[in-house]
N, C-alpha and C positions, 0 to 999 in steps of 0.2 A: 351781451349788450355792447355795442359799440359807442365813439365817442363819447370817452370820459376825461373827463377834461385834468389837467394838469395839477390843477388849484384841487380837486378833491383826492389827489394820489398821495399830495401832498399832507392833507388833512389826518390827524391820526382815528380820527374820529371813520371819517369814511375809508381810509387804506385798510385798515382792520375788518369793515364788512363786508367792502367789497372782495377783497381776499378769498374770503372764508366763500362769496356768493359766486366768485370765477372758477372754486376749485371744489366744491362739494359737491356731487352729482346729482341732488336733490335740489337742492338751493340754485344752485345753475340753472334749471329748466324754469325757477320764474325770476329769474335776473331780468325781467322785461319791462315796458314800459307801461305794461299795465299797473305793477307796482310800483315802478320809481320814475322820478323826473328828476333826473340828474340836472338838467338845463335850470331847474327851480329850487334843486336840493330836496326835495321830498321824497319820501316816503310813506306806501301803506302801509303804514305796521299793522293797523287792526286786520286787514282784509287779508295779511302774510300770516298771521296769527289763527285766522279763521279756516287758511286754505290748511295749516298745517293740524287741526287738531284730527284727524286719519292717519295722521305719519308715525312711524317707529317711535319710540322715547327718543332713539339718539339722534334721528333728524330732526326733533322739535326743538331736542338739548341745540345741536347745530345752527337753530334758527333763532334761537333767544340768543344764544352767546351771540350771534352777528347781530341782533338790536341793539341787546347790552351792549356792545363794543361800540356802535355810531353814537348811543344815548346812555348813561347808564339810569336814566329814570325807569328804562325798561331793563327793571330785575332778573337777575340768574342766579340759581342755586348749582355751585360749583359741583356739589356732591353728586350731580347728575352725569357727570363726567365718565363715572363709575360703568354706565350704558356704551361707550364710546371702544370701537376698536383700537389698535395699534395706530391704522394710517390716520383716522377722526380725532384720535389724541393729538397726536403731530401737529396734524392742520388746526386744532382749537389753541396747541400750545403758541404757534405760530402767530397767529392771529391776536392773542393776548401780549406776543412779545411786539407787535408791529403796533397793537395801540400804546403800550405802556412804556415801550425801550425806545 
């Protein structure tokens, strides 16, 4: 997805998800505008939610921890981490230190 504006790179809220949606290879293919309107700030969480319940455990873990991290009303159970390889660790560790650090 192109132009993102400065004001949300800034955000720690959305630097943390969009991180996680620029570099995970699942997450990547619907970084589009059918889900987000970056120009509006929105997103579909339900319909991300919907498209993911067919995905591995660790790309769904992937896909919550990047809501959790723009919202945290949208819950993660860390202990699912457990699913995640070497590099998915990294990039989840990352993405928790880019919202919280």
């Amino acid at each position: 997805m192109a132009n993102i504006s400065p004001s949300l790179l800034r955000s720690r809220h959305w630097r943390s998800m969009i991180y996680l949606f620029q570099n995970h290879p699942k997450l990547q293919k619907h970084f589009t505008t059918k889900y987000f309107d970056l120009e509006n700030e929105t997103i579909k969480i339900r319909s991300l939610k919907l498209l993911a319940k067919p995905w591995s455990d660790s790309e769904k873990f992937m896909l919550d921890l990047a809501l959790h991290l723009f919202n945290d009303s949208n819950k993660v159970d860390l202990g699912r981490m457990d699913y995640l390889d070497q590099n998915n660790t990294i990039m989840a560790l990352k993405a928790i230190e880019l919202r919280y650090l």
